[in-house]
C-alpha positions as a printed Julia matrix, in Angstrom:
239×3 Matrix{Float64}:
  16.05    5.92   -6.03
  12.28    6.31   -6.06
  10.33    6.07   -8.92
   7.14    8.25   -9.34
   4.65    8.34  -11.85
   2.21   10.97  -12.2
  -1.24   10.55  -14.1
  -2.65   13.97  -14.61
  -4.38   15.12  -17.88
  -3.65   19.23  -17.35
  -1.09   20.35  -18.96
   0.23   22.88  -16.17
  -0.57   21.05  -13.16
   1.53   18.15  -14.25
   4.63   20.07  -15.29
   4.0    21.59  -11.87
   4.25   18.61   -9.97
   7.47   17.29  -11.44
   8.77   20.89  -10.71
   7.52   19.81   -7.49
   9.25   16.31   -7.18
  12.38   18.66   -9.03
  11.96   21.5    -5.78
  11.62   18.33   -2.92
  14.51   16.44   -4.1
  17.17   19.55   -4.06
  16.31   20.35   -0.47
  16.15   16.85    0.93
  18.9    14.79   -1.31
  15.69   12.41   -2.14
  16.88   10.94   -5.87
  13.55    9.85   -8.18
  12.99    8.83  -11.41
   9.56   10.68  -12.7
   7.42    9.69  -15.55
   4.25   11.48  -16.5
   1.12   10.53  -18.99
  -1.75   12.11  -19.9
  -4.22    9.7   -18.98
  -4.65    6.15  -17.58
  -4.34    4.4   -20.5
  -0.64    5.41  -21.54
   0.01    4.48  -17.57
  -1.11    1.4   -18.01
   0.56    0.86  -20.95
   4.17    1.22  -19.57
   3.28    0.53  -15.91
   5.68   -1.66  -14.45
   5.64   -3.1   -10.67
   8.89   -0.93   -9.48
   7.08    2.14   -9.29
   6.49    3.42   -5.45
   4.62    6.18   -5.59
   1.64    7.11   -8.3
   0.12   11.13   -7.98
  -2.96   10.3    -9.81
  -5.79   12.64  -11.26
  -9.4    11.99  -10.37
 -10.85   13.5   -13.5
  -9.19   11.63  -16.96
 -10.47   11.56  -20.19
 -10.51    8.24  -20.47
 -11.06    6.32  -16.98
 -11.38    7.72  -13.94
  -9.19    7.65  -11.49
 -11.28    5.74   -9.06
 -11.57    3.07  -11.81
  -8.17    3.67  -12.39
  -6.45    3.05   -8.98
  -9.39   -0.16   -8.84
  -7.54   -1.69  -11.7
  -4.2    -0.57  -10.58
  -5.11   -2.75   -6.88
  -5.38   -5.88   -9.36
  -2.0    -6.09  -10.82
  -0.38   -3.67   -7.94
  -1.78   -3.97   -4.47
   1.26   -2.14   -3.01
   2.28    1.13   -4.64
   1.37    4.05   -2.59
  -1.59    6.06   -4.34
  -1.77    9.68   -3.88
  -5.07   11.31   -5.34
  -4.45   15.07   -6.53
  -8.13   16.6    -7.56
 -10.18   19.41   -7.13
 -13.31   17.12   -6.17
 -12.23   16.9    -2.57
 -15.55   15.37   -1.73
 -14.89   12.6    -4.05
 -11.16   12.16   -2.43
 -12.24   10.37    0.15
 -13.7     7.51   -2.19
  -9.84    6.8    -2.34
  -9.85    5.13    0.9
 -12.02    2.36   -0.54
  -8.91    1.65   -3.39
  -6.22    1.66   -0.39
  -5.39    5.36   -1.39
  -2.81    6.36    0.87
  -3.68    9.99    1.03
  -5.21   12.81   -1.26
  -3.81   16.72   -2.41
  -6.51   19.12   -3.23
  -6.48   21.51   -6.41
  -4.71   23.78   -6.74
  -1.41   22.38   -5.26
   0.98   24.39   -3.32
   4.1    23.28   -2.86
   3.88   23.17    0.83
   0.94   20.6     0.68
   2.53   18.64   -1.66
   5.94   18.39    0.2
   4.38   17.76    3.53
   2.37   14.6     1.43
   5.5    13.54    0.26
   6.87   13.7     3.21
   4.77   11.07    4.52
   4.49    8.74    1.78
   8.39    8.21    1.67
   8.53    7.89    5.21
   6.1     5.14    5.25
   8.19    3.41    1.98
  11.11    3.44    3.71
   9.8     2.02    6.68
   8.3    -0.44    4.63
  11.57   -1.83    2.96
  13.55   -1.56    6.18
  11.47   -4.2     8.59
  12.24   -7.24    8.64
  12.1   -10.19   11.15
  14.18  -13.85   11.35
  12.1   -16.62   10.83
  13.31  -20.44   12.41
  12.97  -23.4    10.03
  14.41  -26.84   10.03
  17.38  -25.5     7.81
  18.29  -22.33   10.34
  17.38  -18.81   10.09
  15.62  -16.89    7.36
  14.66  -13.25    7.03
  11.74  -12.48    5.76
  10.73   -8.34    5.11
   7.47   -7.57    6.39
   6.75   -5.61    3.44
   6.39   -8.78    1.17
   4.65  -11.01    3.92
   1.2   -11.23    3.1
   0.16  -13.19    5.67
   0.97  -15.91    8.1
  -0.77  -18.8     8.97
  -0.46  -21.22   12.11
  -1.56  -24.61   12.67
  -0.54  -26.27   15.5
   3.08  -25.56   15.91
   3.43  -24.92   11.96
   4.11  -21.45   10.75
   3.48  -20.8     7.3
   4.75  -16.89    6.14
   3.33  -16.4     2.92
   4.91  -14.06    1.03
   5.07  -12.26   -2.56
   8.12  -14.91   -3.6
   6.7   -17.78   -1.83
   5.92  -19.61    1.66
   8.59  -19.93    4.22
   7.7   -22.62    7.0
   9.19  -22.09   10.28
   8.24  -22.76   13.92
   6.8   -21.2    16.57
   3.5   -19.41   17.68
   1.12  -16.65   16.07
   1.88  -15.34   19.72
   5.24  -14.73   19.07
   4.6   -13.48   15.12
   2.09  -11.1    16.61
   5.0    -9.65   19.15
   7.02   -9.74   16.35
   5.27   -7.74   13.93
   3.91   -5.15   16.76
   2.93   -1.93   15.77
   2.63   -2.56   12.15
  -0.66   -2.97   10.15
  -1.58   -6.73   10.92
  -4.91   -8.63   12.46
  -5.64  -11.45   12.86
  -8.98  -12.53   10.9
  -9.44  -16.03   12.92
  -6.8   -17.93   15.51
  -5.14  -19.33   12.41
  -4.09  -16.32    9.87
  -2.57  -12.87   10.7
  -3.48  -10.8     7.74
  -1.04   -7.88    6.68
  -4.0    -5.3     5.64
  -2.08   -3.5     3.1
  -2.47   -6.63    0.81
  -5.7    -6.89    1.3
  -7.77   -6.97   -2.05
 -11.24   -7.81   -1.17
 -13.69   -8.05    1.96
 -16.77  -10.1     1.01
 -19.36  -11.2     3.41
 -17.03  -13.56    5.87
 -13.98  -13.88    3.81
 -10.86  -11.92    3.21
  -9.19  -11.87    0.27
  -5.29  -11.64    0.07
  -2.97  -12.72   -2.34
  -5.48  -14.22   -4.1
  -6.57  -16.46   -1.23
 -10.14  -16.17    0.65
  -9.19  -16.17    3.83
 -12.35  -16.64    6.67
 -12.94  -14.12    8.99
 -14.23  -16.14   12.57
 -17.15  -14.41   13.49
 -15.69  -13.22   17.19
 -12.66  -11.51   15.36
 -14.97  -10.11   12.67
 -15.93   -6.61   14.18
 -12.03   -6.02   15.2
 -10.98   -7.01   12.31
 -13.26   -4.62    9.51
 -12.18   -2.16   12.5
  -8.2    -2.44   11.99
  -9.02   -2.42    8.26
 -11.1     0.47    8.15
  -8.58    2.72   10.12
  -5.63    2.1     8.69
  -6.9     3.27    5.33
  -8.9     6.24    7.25
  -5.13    6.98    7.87
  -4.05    6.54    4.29
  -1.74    4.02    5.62
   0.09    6.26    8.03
   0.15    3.05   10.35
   4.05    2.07   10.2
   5.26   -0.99    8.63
């Protein structure tokens, strides 16, 4: 079940999106729950940290939704964010909120689908990884969908994750090969950054999970580089 909230303040083009959602889940068996406001500030009233996808409007009454999605990132840095507006030059201002992609007024239904399409491909993706981490007690699995990052030192590795660290062994060699082809860098030798947690970039520190992180001056220009393309791809990187 996927659960879909959609912030829109027209009347028409939100009953046209569930009918969208409605349409989308017939032909491809895709069950969601769907809960639409008005503006930002019912959303935020009821907003809880289940929800995977939110269709939000740029143009609200009441807050933007720019300044919407920037206070969404603070209690919700993973939801996928889809911006639907008719300001498609202001769209790509998403990126900078960790917008995953963008649908430009008026919607068609193929559009939409095809968006849809690749947002629940990338959330299913995202709760099926995982990877076996080796501590002193065994095994552990850990999803890479709640690892925020890792951090080595010496032999040492610390997974930090959304419910807490998990120490294990090994090298950030072997994390890296581990967690190929998803979006991770490495921001200095010691701490592999999953970029979709990322919060904040400020001068030579990363901030994830709450944590400044420091970004090693060698690493620096690869690392804003990984960062700025996977949300040029509106996180169509796979993880």
């Amino acid at each position: 079940m996927i659960k879909m909230c959609i912030v829109e303040d027209d009347g028409s083009t939100r009953n046209a999106l569930k009918g969208f959602i409605r349409r989308y889940a017939e032909q491809n068996g895709q069950p969601s729950d769907v809960f639409a406001y008005g503006d930002a500030t019912s959303f935020f009233a009821e907003y809880s940290k289940d929800t995977d996808i939110v269709l939000m409007d740029i143009e609200l009454p009441d807050l933007n939704g720019l300044e919407a999605v920037r206070k969404l990132r603070l209690i919700d840095s993973r939801v996928i964010v889809i911006f639907v507006t008719n300001l498609a030059q202001y769209a790509v201002k998403g990126y900078e909120v960790n917008a995953f992609d963008f649908i430009v007024k008026p919607v068609s239904y193929y559009q939409f689908a095809m968006k849809l399409r690749r947002a629940l491909e990338y959330l299913h993706t995202l709760r099926n990884r995982e990877i076996w981490v080796t501590t002193r007690h065994g095994k552990r699995m850990v999803a890479a969908s709640e690892l925020r990052y890792v951090e080595a030192m010496k032999h040492v590795i610390t997974y930090h994750t959304t419910a807490g660290e998990v120490v294990g062994s090994g090298t950030l060699k072997r994390v890296l090969d581990d967690l190929e082809g998803l979006p991770f860098a490495l921001c200095n030798r010691c701490y592999l950054v999953n970029l979709s947690y990322i919060t904040e970039i400020k001068g030579n520190t990363v901030v994830v999970g709450g944590r400044e992180l420091q970004i090693a001056a060698p690493r620096r220009k690869a690392f804003l580089t990984s960062f700025n393309e996977y949300l040029s791809m509106g996180g169509e990187t796979k993880l």
